[in-house]
N, C-alpha and C positions, 0 to 999 in steps of 0.2 A: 504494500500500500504506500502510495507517493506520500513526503511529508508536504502539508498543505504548506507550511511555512518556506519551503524551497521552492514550492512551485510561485509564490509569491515574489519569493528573491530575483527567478529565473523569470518570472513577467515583466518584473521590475527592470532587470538587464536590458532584453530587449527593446522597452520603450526608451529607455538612453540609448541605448545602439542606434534605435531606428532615427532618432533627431540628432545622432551626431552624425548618421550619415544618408541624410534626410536629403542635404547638398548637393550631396553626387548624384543618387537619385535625379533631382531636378538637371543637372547639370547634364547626366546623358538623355533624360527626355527630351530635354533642350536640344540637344545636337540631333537628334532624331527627328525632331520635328520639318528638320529644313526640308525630309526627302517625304514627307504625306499630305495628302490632299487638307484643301486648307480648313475642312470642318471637320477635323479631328481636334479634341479636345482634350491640352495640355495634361491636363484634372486626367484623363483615361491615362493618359502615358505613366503619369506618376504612381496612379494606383497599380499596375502590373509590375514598375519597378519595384516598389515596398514589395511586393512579395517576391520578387526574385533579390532583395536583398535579406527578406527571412532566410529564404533559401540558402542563400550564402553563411548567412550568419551558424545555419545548423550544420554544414555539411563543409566549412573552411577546414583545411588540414594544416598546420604553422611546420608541420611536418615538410610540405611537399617542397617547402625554398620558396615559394609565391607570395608577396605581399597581400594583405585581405584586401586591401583597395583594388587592385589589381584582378584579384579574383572576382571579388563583389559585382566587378564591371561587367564580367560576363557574364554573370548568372541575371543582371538586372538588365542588361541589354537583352538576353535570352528571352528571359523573362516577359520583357515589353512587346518584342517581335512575335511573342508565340502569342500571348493576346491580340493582336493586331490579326494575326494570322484564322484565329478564331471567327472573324467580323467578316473572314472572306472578301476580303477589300475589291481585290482585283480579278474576274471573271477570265476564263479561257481565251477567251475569244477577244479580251481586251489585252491580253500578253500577247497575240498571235499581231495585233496592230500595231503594238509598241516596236515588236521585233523587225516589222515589215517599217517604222518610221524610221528607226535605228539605221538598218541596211539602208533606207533612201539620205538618210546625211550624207553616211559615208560614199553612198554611190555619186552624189552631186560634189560634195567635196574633196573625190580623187577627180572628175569630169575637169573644173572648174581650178582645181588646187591652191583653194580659198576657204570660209569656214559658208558654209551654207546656209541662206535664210530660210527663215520657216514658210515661207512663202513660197520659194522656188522648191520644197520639200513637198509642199502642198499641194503643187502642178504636176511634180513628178507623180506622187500618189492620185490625182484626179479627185482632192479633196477640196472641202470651202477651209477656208483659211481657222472659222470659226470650229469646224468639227474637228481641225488638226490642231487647236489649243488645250481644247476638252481633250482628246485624246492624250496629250502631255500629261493634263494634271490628273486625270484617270490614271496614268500610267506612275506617276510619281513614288508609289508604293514599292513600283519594280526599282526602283532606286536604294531601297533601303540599306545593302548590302554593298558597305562604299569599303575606299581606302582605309579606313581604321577602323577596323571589325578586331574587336580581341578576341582571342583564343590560348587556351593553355592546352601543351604537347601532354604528350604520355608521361614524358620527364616531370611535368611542373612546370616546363618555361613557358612563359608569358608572348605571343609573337602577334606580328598584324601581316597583311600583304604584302605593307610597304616594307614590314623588317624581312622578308622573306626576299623581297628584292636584293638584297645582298650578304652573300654566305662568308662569314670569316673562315670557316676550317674548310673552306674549298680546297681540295690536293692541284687535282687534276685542270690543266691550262683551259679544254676545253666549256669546261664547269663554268669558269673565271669569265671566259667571255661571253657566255652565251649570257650569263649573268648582267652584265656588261651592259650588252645590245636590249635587252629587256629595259632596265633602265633610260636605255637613249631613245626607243622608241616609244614608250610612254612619256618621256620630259618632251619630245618631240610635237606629241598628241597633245599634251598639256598649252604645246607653248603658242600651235596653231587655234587655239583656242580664240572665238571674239574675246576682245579685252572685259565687257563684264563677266563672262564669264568665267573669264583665266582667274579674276578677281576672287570669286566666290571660293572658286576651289582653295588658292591663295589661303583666303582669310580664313576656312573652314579646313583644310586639312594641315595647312601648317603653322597656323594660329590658334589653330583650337576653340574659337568662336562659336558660340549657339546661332540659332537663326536670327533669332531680336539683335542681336551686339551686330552683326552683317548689317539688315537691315539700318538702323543706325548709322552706321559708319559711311556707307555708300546711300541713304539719305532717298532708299527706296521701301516700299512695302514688302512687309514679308512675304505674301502672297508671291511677289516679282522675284523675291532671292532665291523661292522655293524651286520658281521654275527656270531662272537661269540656272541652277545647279540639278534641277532634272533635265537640259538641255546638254549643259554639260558632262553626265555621264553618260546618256545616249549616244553623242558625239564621240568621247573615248571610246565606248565600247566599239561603234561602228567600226572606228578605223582601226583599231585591234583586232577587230575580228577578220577585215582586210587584210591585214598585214601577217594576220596567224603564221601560216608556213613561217616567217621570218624570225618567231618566237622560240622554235625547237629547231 
């Protein structure tokens, strides 16, 4: 039989746990928000992280080498995306338009070897300018899976895509460059970017910025930062996925 007085202790913990790390919580809903359509509601994000930060909180190991911040993030990210996931955001049939918008950037933007308007994307597809906007921000969910996704290895180590971009215990020369060329060709993708958009990525993947502090700074609506930066990883993908053969 549990002692009632420990389970009080151990409720008590928790509610300090949960408001010292209440912040973070907010701080990756906040970054998540920049890639969902715009009547998702902050309040829903943060509720899924608190429980992927219980989550965390039950099941951290100090054993594994991982700092709990570190960890916490995953599980509260995990967390957020798998209720999102629940809500069914994005239907079959609106991924199958996203994929088909994607391949038309890239196809106008190798044509052209310029960044593509949404316009001339729009003529390509035999769309009204208005149904290929709604399509974006329909699509913006497929966004969610960006540049800084944490993940913890088998080992315990902590990585993203971007640290997976470059291997220190590389041996082998070939390893070394292929590694190399990966990097040049995404800073490349990066750097062909419209300038608000280069912007966005910029300020959100290596500033670390929420979508509000963006917004602010470039002195647009969040709604607008949402969709340059669902513009902008469509655009990357595109021309990565053009360029694939040249990745391996």
């Amino acid at each position: 039989m549990s002692n009632p007085y420990e389970a009080a202790n151990r409720g008590s913990w928790r509610v300090e746990q949960i408001e010292k790390y209440l912040p973070l919580v907010k701080r990756i809903s906040g970054r998540l928000l920049i890639s969902l359509p715009q009547h998702v509601d902050e309040d829903d994000l943060i509720g899924y992280g608190v429980f992927g930060l219980l989550d965390a909180l039950e099941r951290f190991d100090p054993v594994r080498g991982v700092k709990f911040e570190t960890y916490a993030t995953l599980r509260i990210r995990g967390a957020i995306i798998d209720g999102l996931r629940t809500m069914d955001w994005v239907p079959h049939s609106a991924r199958q338009k996203i994929k088909r918008i994607q391949d038309a950037f890239a196809e106008v933007e190798a044509r052209h070897g310029r960044p593509a308007s949404n316009e001339e994307v729009a003529v390509l597809l035999q769309m009204e300018p208005r149904d290929l906007e709604a399509a974006l921000h329909q699509g913006q969910m497929l966004t969610l899976t960006s540049l800084d996704e944490v993940a913890v290895g088998e080992e315990g180590e902590a990585y993203t895509p971007r640290t997976q971009l470059a291997d220190p215990i590389a041996q082998e020369a070939f390893q070394e460059v292929e590694l190399d060329e990966q990097k040049k060709i995404l800073a490349d993708a990066i750097e062909k970017l419209p300038e608000k958009e280069k912007l966005v990525v910029a300020l959100y993947y290596q500033e670390d910025l929420t979508l509000k502090e963006i917004a602010v700074i470039m002195k647009l609506s969040e709604s607008r930062i949402s969709q340059l930066h669902s513009q902008a990883i469509l655009r990357l993908r595109g021309r990565l996925s053009r360029q694939k053969k040249n990745l391996f």
